[in-house]
PyMOL Python script that loads the backbone (N, CA, C, O; Angstrom):
from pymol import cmd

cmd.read_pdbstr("""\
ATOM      1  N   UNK A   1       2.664 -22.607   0.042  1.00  0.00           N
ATOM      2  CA  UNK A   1       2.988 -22.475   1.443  1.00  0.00           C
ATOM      3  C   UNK A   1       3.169 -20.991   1.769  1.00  0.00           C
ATOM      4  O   UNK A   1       3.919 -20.250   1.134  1.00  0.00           O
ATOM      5  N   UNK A   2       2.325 -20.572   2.943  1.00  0.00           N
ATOM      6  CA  UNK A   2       2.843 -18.983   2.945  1.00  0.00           C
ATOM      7  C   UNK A   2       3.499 -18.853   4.219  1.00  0.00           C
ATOM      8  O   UNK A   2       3.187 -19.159   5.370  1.00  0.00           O
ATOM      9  N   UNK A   3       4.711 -18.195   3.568  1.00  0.00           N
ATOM     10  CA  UNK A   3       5.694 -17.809   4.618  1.00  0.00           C
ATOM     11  C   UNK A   3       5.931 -16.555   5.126  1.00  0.00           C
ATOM     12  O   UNK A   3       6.535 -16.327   6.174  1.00  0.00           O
ATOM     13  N   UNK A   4       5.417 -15.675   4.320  1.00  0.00           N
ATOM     14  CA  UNK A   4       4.943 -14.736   5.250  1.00  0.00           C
ATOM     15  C   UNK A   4       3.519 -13.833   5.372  1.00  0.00           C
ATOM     16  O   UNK A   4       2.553 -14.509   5.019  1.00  0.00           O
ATOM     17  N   UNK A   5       3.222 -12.674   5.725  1.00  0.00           N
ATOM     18  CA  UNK A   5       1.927 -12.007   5.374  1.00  0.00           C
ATOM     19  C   UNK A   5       2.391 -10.770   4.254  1.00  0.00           C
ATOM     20  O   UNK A   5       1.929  -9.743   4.752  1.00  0.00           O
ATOM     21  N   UNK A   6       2.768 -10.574   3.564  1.00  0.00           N
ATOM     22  CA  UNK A   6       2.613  -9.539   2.542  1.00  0.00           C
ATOM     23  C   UNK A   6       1.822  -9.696   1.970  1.00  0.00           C
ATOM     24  O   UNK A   6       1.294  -8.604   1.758  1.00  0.00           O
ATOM     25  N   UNK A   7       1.068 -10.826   1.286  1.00  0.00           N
ATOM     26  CA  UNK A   7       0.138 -10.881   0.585  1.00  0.00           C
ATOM     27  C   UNK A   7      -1.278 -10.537   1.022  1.00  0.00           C
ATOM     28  O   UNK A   7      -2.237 -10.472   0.253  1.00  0.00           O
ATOM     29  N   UNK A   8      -1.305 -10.372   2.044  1.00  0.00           N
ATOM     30  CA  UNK A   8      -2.343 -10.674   2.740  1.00  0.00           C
ATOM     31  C   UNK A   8      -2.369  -8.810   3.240  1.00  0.00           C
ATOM     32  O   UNK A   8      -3.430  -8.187   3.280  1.00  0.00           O
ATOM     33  N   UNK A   9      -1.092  -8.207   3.556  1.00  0.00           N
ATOM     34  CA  UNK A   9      -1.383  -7.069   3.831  1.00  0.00           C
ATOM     35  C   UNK A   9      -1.226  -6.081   2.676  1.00  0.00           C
ATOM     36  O   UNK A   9      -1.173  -4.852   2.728  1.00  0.00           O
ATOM     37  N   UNK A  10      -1.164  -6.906   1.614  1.00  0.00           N
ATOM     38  CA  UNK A  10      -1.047  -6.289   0.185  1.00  0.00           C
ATOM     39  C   UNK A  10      -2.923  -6.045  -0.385  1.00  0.00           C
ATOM     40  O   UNK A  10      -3.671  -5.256  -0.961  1.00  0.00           O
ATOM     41  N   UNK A  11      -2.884  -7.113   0.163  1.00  0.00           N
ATOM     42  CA  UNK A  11      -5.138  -7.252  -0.601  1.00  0.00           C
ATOM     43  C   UNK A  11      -5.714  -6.275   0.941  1.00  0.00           C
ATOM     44  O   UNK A  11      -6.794  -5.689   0.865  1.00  0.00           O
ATOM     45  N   UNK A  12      -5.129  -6.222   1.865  1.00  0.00           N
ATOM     46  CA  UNK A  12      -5.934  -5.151   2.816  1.00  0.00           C
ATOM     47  C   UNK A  12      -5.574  -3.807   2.208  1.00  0.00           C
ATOM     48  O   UNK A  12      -6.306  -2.819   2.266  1.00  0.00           O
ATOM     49  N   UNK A  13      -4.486  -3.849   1.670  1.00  0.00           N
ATOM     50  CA  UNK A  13      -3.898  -1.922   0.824  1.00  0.00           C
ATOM     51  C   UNK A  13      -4.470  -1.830  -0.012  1.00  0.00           C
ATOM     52  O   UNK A  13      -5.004  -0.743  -0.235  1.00  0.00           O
ATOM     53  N   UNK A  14      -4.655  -2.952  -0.923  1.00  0.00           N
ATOM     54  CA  UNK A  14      -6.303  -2.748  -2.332  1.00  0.00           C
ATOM     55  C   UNK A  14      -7.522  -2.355  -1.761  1.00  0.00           C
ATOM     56  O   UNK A  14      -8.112  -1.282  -1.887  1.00  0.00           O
ATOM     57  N   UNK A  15      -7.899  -3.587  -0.965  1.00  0.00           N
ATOM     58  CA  UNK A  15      -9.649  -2.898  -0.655  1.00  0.00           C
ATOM     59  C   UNK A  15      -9.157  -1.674  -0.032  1.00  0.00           C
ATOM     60  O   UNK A  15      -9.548  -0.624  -0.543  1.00  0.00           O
ATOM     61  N   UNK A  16      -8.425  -1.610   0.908  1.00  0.00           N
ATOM     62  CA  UNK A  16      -8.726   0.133   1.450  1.00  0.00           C
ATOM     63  C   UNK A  16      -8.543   1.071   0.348  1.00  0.00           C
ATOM     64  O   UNK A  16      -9.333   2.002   0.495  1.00  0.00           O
ATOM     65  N   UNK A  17      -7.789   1.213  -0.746  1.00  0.00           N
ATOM     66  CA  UNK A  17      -7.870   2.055  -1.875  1.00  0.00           C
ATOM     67  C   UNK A  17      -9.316   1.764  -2.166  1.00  0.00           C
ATOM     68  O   UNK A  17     -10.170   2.635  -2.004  1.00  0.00           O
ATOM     69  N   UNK A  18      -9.580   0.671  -2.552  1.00  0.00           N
ATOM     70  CA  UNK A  18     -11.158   0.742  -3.513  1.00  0.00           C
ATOM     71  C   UNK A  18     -12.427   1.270  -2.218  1.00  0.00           C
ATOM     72  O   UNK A  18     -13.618   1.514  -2.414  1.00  0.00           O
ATOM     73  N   UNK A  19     -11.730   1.317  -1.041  1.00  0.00           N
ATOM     74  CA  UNK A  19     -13.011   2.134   0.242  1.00  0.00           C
ATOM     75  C   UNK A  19     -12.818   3.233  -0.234  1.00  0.00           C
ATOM     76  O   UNK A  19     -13.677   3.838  -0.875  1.00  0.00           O
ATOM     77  N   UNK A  20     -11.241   3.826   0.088  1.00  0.00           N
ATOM     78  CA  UNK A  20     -10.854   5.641  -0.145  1.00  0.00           C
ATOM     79  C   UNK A  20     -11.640   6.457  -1.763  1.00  0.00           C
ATOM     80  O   UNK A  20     -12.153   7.547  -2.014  1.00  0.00           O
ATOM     81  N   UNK A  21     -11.367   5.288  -2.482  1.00  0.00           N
ATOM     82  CA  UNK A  21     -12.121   5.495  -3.448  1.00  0.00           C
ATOM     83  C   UNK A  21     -13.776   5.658  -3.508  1.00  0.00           C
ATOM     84  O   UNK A  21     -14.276   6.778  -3.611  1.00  0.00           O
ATOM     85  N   UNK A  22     -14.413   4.711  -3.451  1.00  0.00           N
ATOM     86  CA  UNK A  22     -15.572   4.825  -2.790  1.00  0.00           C
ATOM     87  C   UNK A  22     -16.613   6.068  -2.491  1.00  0.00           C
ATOM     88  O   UNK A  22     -17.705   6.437  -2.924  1.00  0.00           O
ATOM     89  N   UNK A  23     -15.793   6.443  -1.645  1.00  0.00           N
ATOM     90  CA  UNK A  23     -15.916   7.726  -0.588  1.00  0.00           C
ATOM     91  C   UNK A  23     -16.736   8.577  -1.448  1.00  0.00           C
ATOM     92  O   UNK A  23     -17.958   8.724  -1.433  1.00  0.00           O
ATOM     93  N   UNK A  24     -15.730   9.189  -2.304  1.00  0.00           N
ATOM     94  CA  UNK A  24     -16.308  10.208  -3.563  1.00  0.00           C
ATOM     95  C   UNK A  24     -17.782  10.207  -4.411  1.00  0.00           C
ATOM     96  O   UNK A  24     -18.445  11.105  -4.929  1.00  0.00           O
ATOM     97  N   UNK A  25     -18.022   8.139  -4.235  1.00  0.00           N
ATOM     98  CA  UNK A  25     -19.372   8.133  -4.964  1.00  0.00           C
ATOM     99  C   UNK A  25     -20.525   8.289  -3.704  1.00  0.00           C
ATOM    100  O   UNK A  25     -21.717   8.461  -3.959  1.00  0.00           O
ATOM    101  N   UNK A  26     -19.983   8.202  -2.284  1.00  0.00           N
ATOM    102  CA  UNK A  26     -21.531   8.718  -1.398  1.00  0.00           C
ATOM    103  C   UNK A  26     -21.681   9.859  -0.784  1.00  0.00           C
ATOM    104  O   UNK A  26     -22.591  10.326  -0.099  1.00  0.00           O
ATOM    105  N   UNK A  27     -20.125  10.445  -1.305  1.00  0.00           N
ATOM    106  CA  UNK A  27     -20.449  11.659  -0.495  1.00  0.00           C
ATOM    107  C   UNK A  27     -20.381  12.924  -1.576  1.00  0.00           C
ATOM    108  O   UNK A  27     -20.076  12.649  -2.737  1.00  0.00           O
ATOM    109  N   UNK A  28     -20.641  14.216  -1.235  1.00  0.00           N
ATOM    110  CA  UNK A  28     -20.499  15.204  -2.559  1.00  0.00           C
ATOM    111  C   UNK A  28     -18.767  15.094  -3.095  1.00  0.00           C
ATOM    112  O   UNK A  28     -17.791  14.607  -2.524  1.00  0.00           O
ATOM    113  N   UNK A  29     -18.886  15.663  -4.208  1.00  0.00           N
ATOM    114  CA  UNK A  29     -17.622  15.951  -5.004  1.00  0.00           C
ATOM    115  C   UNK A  29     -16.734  16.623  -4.284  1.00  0.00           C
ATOM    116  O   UNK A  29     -17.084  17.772  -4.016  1.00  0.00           O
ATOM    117  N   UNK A  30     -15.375  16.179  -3.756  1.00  0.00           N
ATOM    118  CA  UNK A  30     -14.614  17.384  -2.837  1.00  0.00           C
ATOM    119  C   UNK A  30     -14.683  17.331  -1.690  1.00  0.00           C
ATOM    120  O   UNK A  30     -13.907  18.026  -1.035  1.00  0.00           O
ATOM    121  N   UNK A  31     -15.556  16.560  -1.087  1.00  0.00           N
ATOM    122  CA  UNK A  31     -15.641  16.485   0.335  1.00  0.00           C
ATOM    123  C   UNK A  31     -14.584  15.693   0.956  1.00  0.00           C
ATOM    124  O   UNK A  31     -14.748  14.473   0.967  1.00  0.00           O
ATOM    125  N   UNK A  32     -13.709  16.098   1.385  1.00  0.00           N
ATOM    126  CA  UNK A  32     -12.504  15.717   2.570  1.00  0.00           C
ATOM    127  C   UNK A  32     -13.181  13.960   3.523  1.00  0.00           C
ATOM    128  O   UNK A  32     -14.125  13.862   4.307  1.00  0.00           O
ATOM    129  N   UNK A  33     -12.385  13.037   3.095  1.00  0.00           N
ATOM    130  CA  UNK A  33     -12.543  12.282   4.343  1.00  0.00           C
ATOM    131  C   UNK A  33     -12.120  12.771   5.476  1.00  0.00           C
ATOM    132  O   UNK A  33     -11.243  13.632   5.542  1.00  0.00           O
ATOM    133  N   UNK A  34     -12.832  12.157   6.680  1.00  0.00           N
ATOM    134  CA  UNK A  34     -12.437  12.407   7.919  1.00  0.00           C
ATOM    135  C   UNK A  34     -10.370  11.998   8.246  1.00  0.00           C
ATOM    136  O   UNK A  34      -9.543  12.409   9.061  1.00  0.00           O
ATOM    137  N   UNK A  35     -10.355  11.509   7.670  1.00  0.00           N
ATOM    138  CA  UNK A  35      -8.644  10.813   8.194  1.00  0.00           C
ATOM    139  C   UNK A  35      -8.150  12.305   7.483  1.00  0.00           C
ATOM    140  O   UNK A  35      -7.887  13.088   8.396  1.00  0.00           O
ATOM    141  N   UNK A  36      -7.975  12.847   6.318  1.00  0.00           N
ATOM    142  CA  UNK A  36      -7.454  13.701   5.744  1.00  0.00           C
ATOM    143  C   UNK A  36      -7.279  15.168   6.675  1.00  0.00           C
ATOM    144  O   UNK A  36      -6.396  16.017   6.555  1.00  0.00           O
ATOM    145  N   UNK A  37      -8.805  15.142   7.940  1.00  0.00           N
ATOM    146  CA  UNK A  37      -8.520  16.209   8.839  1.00  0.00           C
ATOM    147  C   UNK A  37      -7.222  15.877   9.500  1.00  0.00           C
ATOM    148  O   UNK A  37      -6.247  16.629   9.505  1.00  0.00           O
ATOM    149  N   UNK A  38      -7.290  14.488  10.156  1.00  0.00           N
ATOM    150  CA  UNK A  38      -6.286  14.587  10.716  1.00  0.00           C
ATOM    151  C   UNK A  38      -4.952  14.502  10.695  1.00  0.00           C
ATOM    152  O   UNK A  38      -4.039  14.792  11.469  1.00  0.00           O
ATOM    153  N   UNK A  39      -5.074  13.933   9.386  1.00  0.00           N
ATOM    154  CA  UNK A  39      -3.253  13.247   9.170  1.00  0.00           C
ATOM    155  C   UNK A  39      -2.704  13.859   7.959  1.00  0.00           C
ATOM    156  O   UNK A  39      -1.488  13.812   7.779  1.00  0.00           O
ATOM    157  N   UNK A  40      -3.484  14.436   7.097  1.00  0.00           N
ATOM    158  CA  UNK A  40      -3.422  15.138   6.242  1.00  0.00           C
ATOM    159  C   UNK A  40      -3.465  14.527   4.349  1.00  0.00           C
ATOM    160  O   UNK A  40      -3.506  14.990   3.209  1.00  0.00           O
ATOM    161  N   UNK A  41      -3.435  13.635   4.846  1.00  0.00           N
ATOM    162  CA  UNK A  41      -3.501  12.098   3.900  1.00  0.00           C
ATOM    163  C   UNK A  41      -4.830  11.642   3.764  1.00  0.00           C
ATOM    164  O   UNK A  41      -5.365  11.479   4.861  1.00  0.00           O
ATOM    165  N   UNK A  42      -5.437  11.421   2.943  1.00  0.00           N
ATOM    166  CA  UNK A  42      -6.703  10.346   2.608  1.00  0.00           C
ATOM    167  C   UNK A  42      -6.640   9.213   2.792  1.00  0.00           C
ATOM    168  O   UNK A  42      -5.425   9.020   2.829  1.00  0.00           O
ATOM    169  N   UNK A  43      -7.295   7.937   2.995  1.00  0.00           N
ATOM    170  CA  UNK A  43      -6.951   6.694   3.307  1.00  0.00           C
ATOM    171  C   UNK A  43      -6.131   6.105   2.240  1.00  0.00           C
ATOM    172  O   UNK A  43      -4.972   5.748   2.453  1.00  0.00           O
ATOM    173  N   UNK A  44      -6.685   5.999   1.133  1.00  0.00           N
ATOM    174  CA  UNK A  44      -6.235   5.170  -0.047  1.00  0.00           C
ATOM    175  C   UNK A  44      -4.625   5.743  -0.141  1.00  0.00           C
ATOM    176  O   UNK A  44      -3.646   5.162  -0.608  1.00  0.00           O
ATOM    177  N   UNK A  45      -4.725   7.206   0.525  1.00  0.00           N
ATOM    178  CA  UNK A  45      -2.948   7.724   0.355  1.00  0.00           C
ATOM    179  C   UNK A  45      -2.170   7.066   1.358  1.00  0.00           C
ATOM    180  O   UNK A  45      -0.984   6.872   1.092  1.00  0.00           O
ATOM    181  N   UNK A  46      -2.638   6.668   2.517  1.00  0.00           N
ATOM    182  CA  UNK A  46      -2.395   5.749   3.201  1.00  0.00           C
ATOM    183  C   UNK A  46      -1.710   4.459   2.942  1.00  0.00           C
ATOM    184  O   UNK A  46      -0.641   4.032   3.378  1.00  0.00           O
ATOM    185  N   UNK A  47      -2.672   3.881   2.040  1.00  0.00           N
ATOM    186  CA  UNK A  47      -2.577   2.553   1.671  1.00  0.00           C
ATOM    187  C   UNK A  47      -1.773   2.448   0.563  1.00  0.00           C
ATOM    188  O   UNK A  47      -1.603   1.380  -0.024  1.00  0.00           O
ATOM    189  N   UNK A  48      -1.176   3.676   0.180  1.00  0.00           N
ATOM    190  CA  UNK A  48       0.025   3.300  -1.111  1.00  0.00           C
ATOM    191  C   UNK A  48       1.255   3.393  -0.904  1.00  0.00           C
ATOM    192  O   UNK A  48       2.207   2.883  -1.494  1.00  0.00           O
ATOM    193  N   UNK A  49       1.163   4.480   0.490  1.00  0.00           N
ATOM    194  CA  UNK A  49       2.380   4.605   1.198  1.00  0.00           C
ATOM    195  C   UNK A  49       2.791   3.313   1.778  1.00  0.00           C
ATOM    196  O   UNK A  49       3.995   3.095   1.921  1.00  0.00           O
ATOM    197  N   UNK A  50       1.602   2.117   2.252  1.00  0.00           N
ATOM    198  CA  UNK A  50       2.050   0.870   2.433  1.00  0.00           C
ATOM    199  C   UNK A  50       2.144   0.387   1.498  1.00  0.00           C
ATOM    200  O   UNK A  50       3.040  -0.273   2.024  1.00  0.00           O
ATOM    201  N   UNK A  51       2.098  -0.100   0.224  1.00  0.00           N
ATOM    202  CA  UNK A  51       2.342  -0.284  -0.859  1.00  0.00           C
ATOM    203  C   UNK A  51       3.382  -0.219  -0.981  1.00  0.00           C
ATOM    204  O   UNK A  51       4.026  -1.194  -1.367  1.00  0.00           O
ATOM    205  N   UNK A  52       4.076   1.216  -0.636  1.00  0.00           N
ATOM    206  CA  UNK A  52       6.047   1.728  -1.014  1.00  0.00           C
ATOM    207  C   UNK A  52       6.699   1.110  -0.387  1.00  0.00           C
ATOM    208  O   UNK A  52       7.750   0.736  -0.910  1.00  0.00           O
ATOM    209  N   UNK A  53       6.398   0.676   1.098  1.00  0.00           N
ATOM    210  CA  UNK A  53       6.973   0.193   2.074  1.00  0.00           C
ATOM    211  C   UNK A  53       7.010  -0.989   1.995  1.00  0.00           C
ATOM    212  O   UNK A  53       8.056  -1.517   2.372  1.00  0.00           O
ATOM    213  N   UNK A  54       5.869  -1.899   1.466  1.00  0.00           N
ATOM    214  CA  UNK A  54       6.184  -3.462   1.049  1.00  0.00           C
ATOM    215  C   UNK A  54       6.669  -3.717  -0.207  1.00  0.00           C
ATOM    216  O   UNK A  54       6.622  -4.914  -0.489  1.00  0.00           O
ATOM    217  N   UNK A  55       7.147  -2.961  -1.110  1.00  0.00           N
ATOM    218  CA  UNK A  55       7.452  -3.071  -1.919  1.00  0.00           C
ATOM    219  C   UNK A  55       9.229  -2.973  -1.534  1.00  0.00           C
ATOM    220  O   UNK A  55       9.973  -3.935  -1.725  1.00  0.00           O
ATOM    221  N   UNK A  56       9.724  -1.607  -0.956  1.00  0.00           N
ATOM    222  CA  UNK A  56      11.190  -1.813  -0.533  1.00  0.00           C
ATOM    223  C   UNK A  56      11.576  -2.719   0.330  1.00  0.00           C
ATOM    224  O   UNK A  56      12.774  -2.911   0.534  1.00  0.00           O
ATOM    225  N   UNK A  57      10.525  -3.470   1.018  1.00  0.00           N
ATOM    226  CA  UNK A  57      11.323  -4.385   1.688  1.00  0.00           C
ATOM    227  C   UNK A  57      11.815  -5.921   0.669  1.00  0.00           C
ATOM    228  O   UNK A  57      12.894  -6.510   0.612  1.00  0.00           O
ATOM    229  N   UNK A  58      10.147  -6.252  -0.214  1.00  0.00           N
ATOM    230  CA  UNK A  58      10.064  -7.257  -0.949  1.00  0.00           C
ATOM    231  C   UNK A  58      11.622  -6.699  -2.097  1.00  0.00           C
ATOM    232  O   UNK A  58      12.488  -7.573  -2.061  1.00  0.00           O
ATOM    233  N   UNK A  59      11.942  -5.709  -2.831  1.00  0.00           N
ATOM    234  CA  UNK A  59      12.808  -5.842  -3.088  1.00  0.00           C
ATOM    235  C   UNK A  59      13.730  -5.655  -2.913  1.00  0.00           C
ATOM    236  O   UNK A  59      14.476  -5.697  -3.891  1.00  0.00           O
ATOM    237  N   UNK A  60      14.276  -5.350  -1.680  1.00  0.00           N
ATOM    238  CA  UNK A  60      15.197  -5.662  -0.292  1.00  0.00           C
ATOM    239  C   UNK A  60      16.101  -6.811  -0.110  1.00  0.00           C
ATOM    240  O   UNK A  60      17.316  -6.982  -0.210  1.00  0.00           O
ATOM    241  N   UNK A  61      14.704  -7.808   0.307  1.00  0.00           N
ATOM    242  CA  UNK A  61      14.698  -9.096   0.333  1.00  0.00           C
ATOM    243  C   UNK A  61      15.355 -10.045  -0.566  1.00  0.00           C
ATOM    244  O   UNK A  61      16.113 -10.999  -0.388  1.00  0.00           O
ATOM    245  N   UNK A  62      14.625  -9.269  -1.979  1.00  0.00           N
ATOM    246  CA  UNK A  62      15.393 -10.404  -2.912  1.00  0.00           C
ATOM    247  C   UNK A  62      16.799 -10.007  -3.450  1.00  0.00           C
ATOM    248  O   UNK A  62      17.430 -10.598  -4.327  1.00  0.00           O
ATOM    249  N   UNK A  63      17.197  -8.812  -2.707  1.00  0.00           N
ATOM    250  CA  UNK A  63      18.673  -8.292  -3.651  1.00  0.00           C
ATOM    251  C   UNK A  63      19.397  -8.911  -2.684  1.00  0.00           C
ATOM    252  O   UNK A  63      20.430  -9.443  -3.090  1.00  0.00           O
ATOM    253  N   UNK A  64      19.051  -9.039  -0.989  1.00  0.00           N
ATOM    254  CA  UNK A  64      19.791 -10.057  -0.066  1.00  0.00           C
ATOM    255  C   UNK A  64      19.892 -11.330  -0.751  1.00  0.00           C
ATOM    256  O   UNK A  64      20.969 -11.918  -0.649  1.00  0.00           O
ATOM    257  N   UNK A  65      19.067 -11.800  -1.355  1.00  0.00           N
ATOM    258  CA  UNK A  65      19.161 -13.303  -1.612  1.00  0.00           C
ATOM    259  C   UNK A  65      20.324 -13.510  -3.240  1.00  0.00           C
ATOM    260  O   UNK A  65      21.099 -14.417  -3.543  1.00  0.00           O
ATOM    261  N   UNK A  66      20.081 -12.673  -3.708  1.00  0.00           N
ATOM    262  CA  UNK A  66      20.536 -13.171  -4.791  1.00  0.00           C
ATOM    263  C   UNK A  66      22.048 -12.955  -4.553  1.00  0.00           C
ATOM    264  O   UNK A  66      22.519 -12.069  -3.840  1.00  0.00           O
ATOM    265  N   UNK A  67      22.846 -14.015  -5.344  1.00  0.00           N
ATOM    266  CA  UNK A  67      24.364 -14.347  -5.054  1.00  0.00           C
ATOM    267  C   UNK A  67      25.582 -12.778  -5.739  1.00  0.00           C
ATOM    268  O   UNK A  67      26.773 -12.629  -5.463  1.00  0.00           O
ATOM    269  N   UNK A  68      24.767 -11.931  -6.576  1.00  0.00           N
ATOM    270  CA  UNK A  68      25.367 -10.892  -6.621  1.00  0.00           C
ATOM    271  C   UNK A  68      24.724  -9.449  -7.046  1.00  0.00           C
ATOM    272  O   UNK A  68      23.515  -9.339  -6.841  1.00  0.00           O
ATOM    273  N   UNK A  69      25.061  -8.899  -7.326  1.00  0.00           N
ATOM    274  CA  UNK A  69      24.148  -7.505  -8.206  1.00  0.00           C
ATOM    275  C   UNK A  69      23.914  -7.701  -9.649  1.00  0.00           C
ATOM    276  O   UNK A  69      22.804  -7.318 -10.021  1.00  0.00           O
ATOM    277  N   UNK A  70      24.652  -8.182 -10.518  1.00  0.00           N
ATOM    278  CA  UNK A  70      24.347  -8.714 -11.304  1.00  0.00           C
ATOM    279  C   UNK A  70      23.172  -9.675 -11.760  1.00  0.00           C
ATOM    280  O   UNK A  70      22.380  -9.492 -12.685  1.00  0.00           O
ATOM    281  N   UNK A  71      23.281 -11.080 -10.610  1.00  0.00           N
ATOM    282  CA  UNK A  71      22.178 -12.046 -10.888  1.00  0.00           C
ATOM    283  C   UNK A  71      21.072 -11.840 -10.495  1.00  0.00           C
ATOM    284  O   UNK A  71      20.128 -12.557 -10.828  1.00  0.00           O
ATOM    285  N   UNK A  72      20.929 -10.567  -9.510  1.00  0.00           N
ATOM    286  CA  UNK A  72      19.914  -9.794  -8.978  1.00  0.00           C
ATOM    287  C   UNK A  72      19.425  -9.183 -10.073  1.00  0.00           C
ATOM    288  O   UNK A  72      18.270  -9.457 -10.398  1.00  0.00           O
ATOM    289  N   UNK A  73      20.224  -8.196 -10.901  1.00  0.00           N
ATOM    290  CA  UNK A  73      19.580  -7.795 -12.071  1.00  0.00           C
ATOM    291  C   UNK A  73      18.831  -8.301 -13.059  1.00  0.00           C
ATOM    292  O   UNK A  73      18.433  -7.571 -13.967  1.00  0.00           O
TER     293      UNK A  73
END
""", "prot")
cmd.dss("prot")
cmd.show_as("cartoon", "prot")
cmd.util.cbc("prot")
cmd.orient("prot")
């Protein structure tokens, strides 16, 4: 049963790494993606920074749930 979308915006943060990745095999060695002009970040750097962010919430989430710090541990 899915109850929420992390998973789902977890496999969109993979393929966009394996695009950012990509990049390097059609274009020359060193060549800057376009996002990197602007934001200063590459995509795939993008997509790990969402990575960090679903990751502190997912274990967020479960230190709320669990009945102490301990059983959390």
């Amino acid at each position: 049963m899915l109850t929420n979308s992390f998973g789902v915006l977890r496999l969109i943060a993979a393929l966009v790494v394996v695009l950012s990745h990509s990049y390097g095999l059609v274009y020359a060695a060193g060549t800057q993606e376009p996002l990197f002009e602007v934001t200063g970040f590459n995509l795939g750097q993008h997509a790990v920074h969402v990575f960090f962010v679903l990751s502190g919430l997912l274990v967020t989430a479960s230190l709320m749930k669990s009945a102490s710090i301990p059983a959390y541990l």
